[in-house]
C-alpha positions in Angstrom: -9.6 -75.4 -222.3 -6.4 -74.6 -223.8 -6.1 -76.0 -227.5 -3.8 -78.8 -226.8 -6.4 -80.4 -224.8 -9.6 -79.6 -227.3 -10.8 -83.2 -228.8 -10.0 -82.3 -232.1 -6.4 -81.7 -231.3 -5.9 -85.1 -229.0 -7.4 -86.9 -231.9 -5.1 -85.5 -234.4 -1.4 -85.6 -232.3 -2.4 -89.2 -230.8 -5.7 -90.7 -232.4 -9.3 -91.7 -231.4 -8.3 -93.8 -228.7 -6.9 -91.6 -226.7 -10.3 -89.9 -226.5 -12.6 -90.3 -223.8 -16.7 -91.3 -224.4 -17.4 -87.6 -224.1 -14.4 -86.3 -226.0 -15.7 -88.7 -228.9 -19.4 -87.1 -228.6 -18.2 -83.5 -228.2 -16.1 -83.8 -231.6 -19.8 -85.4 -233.2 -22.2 -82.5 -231.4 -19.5 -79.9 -232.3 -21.1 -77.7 -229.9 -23.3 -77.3 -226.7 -26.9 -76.0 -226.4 -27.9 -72.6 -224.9 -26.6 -72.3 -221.4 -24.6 -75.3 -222.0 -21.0 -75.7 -223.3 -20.6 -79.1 -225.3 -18.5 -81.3 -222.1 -21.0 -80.6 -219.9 -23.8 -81.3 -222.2 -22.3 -84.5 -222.9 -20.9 -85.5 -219.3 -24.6 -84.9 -218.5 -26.0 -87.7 -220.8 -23.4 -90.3 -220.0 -24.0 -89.7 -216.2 -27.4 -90.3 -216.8 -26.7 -93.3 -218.8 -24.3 -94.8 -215.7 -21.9 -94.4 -218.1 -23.4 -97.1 -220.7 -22.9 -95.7 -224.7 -25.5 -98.9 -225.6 -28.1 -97.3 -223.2 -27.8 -94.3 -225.1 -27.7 -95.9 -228.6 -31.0 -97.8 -227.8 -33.0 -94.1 -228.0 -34.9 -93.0 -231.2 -33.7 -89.5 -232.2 -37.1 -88.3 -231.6 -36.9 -90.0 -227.7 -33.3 -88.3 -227.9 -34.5 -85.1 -228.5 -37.7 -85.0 -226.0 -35.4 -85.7 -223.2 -32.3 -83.2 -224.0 -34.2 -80.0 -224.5 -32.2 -77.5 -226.8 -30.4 -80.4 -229.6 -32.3 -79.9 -232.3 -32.2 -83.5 -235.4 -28.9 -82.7 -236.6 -27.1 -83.4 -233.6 -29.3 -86.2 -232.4 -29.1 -87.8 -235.6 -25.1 -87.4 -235.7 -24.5 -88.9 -232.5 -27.1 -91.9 -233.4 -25.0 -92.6 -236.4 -22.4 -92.2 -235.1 -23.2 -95.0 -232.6 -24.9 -97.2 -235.2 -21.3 -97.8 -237.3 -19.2 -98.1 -234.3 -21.6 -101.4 -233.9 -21.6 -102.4 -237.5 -17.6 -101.5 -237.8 -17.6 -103.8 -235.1 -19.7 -106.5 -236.8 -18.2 -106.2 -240.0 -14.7 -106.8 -238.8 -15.7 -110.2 -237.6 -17.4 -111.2 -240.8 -14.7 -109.9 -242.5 -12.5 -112.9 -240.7 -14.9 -115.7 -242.2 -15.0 -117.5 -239.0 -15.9 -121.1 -238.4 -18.9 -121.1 -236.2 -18.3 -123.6 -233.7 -20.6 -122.1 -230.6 -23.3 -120.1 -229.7 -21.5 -117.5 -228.4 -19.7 -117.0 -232.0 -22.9 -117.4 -233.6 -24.3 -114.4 -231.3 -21.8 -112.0 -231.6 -22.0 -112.7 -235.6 -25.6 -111.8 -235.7 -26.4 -109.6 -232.9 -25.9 -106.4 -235.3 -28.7 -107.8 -237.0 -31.5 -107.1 -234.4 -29.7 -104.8 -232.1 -32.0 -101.8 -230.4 -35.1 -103.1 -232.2 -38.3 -102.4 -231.0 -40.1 -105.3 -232.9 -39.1 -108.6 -233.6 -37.5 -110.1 -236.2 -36.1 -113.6 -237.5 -33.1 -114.3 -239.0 -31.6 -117.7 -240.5 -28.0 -117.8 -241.1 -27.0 -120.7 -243.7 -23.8 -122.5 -243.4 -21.0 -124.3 -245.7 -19.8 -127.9 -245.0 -17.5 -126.4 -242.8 -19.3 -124.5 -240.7 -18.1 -121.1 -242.2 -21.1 -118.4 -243.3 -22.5 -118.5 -246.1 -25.3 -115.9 -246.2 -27.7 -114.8 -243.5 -31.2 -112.8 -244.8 -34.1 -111.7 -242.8 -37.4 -114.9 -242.8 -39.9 -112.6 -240.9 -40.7 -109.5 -238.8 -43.8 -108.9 -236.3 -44.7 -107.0 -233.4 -43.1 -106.8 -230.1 -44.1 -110.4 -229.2 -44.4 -112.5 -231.9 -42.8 -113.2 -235.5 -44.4 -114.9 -238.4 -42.0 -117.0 -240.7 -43.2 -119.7 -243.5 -41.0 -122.8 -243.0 -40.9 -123.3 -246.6 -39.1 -119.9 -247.6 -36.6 -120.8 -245.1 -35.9 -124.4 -246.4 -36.1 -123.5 -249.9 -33.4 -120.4 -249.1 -31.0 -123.2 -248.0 -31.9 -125.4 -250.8 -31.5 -122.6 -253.3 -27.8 -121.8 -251.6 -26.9 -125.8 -251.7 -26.7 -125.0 -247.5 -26.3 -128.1 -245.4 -26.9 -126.8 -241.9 -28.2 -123.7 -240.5 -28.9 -121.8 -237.4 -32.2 -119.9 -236.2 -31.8 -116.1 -234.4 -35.3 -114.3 -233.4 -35.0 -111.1 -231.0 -37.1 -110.5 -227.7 -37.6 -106.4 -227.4 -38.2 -106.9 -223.6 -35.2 -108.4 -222.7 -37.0 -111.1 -221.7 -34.5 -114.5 -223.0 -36.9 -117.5 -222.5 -38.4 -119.1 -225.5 -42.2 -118.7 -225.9 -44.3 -121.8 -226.9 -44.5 -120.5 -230.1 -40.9 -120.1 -230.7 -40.4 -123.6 -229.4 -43.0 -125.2 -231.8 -41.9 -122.9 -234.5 -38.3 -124.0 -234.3 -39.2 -127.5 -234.4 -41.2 -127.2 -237.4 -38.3 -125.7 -239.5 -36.5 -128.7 -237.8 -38.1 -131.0 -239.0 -38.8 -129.7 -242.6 -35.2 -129.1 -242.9 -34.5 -132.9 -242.2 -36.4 -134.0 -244.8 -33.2 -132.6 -246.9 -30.5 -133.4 -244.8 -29.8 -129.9 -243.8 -29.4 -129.3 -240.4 -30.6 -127.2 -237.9 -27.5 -126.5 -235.4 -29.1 -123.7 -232.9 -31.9 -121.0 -232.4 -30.7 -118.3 -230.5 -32.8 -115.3 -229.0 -30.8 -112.3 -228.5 -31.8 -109.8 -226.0 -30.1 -106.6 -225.3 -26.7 -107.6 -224.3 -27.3 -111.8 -224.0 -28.8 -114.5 -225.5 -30.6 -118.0 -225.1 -29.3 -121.0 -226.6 -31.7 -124.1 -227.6 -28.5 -126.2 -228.0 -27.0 -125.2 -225.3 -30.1 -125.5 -223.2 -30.8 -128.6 -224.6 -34.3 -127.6 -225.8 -33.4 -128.1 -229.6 
């Protein structure tokens, strides 16, 4: 390839976007694997991704590593990280905007950094100001695969604590799976309730899955 065309040099004389998925991964692996030159090694992955960068991000480097014999933790690990802050970049420039959150679908693509590619669950509780803008989010519980243990009170005293008057739930499913469990249902109307007993509000609970979500308000199951 003639050194016009080399990644490095595309990036330089016209910036990253120019750059396609695996010019961006060639500039992170630097170079191939025995028998391999570093395009093919990465047009190889994506095609057996379909193509999908969040497929690829969704491996452990250890799961990386068993299935493309030859890259050793160094590059596995670079192009992992490198994956991981392209989605917090992306999550912290919407925080950065302080935005109102009016709908689920804000409230989702606020949070979803939060649990993205987990293999366990965990649940989050995002407080809110008078005016619907963020206040501060922190993690109430983590569990297995299926199921998350949270004590109401922690989560009403947090909003208490941060003078919050309305909050919204976010618990991840590691299967994909988006309907609410029994336990999730009697779980969010527990923290309901407790919260009324202060005024504070309880505006959704949203499950994320990989690329969606399930809404209780929107559903009407709050």
């Amino acid at each position: 390839m003639s050194k016009e065309l080399l990644p490095r040099e595309k990036a330089l004389a016209y910036g990253m976007k120019v750059l396609s998925d695996a010019e961006l991964m060639a500039i992170l692996f630097g170079t191939g694997i025995q028998g391999k030159d570093v395009f093919a090694l990465c047009r190889e992955i994506l095609q057996e991704h379909e193509g999908h960068l969040s497929r690829v991000a969704r491996m452990s480097a250890h799961e990386f590593m068993e299935r493309y014999k030859g890259i050793g933790p160094a590059k596995a690990l670079t192009l992992l990280a490198g994956l991981e802050l392209g989605v917090r970049a992306a999550a912290d420039e919407l925080m950065s905007e302080d935005p109102k959150i009016t709908g689920s679908r804000v409230a989702f693509e606020y949070m979803h950094h939060n649990m993205y590619n987990l293999d366990h669950e965990e649940f989050w509780v995002l407080l809110l100001k008078n005016n619907l803008r963020p206040l501060r989010a922190f993690k109430a519980g983590q569990g297995g695969l299926s199921m998350t243990a949270v004590d109401v009170k922690i989560v009403v005293r947090e909003a208490l604590v941060s003078n919050s008057t309305a909050m919204m739930l976010f618990h991840n499913h590691p299967s994909g799976e988006l309907r609410p469990s029994s336990h999730d249902a009697a779980l969010t109307k527990k923290i309901v309730n407790a919260a009324a007993l202060f005024d504070i509000r309880v505006l959704d609970h949203i499950i994320i899955g990989r690329n969606e979500y399930f809404s209780f308000h929107d559903e009407g199951v709050m």
